[in-house]
VEXDREN-2710 file (C-alpha; in Angstrom, 1 decimal):
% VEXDREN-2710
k/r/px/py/pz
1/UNK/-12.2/-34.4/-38.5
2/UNK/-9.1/-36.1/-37.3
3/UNK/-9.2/-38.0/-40.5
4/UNK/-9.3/-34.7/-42.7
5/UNK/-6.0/-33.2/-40.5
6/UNK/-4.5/-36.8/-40.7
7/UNK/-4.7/-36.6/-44.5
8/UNK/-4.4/-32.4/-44.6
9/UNK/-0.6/-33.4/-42.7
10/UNK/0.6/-36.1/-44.9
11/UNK/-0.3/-34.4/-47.9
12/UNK/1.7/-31.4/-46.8
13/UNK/4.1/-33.8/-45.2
14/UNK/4.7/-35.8/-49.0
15/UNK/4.7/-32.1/-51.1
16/UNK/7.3/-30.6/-48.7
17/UNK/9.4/-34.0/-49.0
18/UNK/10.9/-33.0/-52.0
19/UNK/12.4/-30.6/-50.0
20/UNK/14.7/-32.4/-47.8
21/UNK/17.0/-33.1/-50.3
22/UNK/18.1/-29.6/-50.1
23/UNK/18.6/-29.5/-46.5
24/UNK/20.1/-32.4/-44.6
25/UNK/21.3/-32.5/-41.2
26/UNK/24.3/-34.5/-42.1
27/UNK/28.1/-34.6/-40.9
28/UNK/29.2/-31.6/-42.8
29/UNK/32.6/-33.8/-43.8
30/UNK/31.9/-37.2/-44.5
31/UNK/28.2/-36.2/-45.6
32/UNK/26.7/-39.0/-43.5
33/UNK/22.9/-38.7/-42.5
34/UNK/21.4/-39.5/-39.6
35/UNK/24.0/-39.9/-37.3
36/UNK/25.1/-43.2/-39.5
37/UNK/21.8/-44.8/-38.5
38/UNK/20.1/-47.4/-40.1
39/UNK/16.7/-45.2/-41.4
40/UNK/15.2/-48.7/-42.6
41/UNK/14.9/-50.0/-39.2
42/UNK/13.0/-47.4/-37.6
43/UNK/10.5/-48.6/-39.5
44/UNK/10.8/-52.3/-39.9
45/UNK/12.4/-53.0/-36.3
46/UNK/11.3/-50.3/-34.6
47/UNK/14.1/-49.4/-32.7
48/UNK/17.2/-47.4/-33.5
49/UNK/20.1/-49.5/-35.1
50/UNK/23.5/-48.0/-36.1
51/UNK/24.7/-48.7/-39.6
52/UNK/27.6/-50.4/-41.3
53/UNK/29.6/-47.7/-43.3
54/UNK/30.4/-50.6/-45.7
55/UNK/26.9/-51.1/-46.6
56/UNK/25.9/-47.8/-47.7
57/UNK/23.9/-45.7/-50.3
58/UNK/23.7/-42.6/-51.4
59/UNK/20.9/-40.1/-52.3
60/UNK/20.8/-36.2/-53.1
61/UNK/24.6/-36.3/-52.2
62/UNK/24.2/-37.7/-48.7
63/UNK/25.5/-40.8/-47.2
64/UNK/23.2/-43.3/-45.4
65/UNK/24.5/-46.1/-43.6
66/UNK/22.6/-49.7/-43.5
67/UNK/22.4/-52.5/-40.8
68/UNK/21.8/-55.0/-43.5
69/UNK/22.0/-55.5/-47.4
70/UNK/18.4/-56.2/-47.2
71/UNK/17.5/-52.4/-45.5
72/UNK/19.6/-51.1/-48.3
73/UNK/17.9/-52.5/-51.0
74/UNK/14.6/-51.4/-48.9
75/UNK/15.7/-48.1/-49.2
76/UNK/17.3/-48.0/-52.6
77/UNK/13.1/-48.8/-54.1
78/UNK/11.6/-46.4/-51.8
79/UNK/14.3/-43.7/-50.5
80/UNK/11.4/-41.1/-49.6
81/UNK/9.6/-43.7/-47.4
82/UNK/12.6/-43.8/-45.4
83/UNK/14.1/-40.1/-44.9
84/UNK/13.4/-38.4/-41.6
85/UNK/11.1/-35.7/-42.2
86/UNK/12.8/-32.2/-42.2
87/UNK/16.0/-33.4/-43.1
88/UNK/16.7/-34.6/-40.2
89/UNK/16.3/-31.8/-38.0
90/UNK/14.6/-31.2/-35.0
91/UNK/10.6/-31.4/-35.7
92/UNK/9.8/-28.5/-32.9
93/UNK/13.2/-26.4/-33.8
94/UNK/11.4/-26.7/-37.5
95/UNK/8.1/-25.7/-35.9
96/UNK/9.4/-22.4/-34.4
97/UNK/11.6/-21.5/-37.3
98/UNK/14.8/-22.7/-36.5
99/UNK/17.3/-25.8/-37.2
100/UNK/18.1/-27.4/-34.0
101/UNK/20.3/-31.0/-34.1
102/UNK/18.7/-33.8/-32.5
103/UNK/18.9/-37.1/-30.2
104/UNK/18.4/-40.1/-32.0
105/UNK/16.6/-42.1/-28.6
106/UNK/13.9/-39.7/-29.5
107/UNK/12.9/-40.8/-32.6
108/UNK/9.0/-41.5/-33.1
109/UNK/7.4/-43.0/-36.6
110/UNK/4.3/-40.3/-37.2
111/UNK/1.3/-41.1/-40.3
112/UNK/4.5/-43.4/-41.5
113/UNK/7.6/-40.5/-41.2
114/UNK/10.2/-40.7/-39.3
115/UNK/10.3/-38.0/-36.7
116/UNK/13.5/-36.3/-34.7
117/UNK/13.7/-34.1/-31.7
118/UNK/16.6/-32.2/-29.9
119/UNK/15.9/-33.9/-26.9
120/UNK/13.2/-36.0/-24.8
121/UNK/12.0/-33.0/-22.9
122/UNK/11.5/-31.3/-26.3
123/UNK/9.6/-34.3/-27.6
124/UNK/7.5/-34.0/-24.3
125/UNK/6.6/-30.6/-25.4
126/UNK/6.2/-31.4/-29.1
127/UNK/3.6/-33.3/-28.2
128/UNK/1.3/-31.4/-26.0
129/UNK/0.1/-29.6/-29.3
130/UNK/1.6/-32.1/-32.0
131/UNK/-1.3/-31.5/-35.1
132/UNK/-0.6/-27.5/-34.4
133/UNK/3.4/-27.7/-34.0
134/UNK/3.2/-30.0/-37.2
135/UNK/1.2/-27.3/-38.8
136/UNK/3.9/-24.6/-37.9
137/UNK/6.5/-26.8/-39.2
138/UNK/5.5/-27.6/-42.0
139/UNK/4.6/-23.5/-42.9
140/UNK/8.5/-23.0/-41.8
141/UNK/10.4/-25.5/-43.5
142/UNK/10.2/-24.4/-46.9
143/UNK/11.7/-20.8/-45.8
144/UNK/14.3/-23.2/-43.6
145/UNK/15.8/-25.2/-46.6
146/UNK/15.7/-21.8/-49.1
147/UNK/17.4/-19.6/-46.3
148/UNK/19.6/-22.7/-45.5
149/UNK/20.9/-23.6/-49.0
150/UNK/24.7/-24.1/-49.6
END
């Protein structure tokens, strides 16, 4: 069963990506994601690493900043892979139906996405029902990014 809401999740997770493009929690100025973090390295070193603004890409007009000419070109193959999931927004603000910034210390890689909260105490209560708070979110952030567009 855990399989089935596993897969159920990541196949919402993938048809909602196309989303994000639309809303990004992003420096409204200098359009950079992510609080300049590297988005590569959550993944490959598992551990939040600040970007160089001189290595840099772009994707769906917003700026992402790299730790390495390698993470770029990581990204530039498989940008999706990469992208925190809701933009970039708080995961539980998502889940209750609002967009909430975040803390990047409480980043967690979830089924291979890269997962934001406001804070760690949020995370904490994230957590206690994550399959069901993933659920809500994911019902809510297709209303989020249409109520949201510029």
């Amino acid at each position: 069963m855990k399989r089935v809401i596993t897969f159920l999740v990541g196949l919402v997770l993938a048809a909602n990506l196309a989303l994000a493009g639309d809303l990004v929690n992003a420096d409204a100025h200098s359009k950079i994601a992510l609080q300049g973090y590297d988005p590569v390295a959550f993944h490959t070193i598992g551990k939040a690493t600040k970007g160089n603004p001189a290595i840099a890409a772009e994707y769906h007009g917003y700026k992402y900043l790299f730790a390495s000419a390698e993470n770029k070109a990581t990204f530039e193959k498989q940008p999706e892979k990469y992208l925190p999931i809701y933009g970039g927004y708080c995961a539980y603000g998502v889940s209750i139906g609002q967009l909430f910034p975040v803390e990047i210390d409480t980043w967690e890689i979830v089924d291979g996405r890269l997962v934001l909260q406001y804070n760690q105490d949020i995370k904490r209560e994230f957590a206690k029902h994550k399959e069901v708070n993933f659920h809500k979110a994911e019902t809510n952030w297709p209303k989020l990014v249409k109520s949201n567009k510029k």
